[in-house]
N, C-alpha and C positions, 0 to 999 in steps of 0.2 A: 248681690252677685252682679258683679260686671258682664256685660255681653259681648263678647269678643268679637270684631269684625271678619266678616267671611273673606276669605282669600280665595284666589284658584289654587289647587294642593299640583304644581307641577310633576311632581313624583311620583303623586298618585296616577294622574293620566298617565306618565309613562309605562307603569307597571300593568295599566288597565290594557293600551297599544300594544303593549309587548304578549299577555294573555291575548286579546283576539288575534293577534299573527298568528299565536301557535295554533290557535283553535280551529282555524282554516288551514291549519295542514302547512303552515309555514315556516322555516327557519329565522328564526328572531336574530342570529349571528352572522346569516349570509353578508355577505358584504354591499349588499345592496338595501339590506333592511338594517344593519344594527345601529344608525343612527335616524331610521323613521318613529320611534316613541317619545324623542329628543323634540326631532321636528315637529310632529304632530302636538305637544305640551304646547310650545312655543306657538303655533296656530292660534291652540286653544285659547291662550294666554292674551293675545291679542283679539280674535276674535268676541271672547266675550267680556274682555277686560273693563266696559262700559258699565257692566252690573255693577261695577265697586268704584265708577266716577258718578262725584255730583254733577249735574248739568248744568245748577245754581252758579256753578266758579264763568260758566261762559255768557252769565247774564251781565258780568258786574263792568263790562266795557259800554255802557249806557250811556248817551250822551244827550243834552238839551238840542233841540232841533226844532222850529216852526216845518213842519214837513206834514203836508195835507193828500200825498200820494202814495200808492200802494207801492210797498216794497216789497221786491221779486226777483229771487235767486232758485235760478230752472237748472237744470241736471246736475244735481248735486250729486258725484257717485258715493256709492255705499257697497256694504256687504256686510252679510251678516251669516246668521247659521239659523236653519230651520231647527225650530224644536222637536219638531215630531221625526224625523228623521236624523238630525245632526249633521246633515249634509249645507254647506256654503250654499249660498246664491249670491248675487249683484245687482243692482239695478240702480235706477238713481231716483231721488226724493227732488221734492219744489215747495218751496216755500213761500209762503205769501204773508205779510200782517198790513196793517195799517196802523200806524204810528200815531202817539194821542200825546203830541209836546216830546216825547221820547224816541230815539231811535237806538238801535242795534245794530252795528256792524257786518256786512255780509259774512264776511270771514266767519263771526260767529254762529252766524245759523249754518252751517257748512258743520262746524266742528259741531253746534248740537247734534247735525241728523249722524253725524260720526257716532256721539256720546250715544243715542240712540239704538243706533243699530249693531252696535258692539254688545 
């Protein structure tokens, strides 16, 4: 049996947004909500989209380098979603390695703590 790769189900979230509106007593047709289950998928969909990238694809820009100092890229911004609540946050990550013959491009540590924090 093949194991089928996990997706986000966007139609499920919507349908899920749509039950908590009513559940609080809310009109899901109003016209200020009937495109918030839409939106909030799309959040989802982004925000945790990182579960189903590899991070291995932002390794493969590696390059030969004699480079004997620390390499360091400071506020890298991010966001992500809290587990235990499912509510966003922001803040930014830093990065540091030291280089052995090999470096990596800042851009790429940037797009890891991306990969990561999605």
């Amino acid at each position: 049996m093949v194991k089928q790769p996990k997706k986000i189900d966007s139609e499920r979230i919507r349908r899920a947004v749509a039950e908590i509106l009513s559940a609080i007593g809310e009109d899901v047709d109003r016209e200020g909500l009937c495109d918030t289950p839409d939106r909030v998928a799309r959040m989802y969909a982004e925000l945790c989209g990182g579960m189903y990238e590899d991070p291995q694809k932002h390794l493969k820009s590696i390059f030969t380098e004699k480079y004997d100092e620390i390499v360091l890229l400071r506020d890298i911004p991010f966001y992500s979603l809290c587990e235990h609540h499912i509510l966003p946050f922001i803040g930014e990550a830093h990065v540091a390695y030291l280089p052995t013959g090999k470096v990596l491009g800042v851009s790429k540590l940037a797009r890891l703590v991306d990969c990561f924090a999605h």
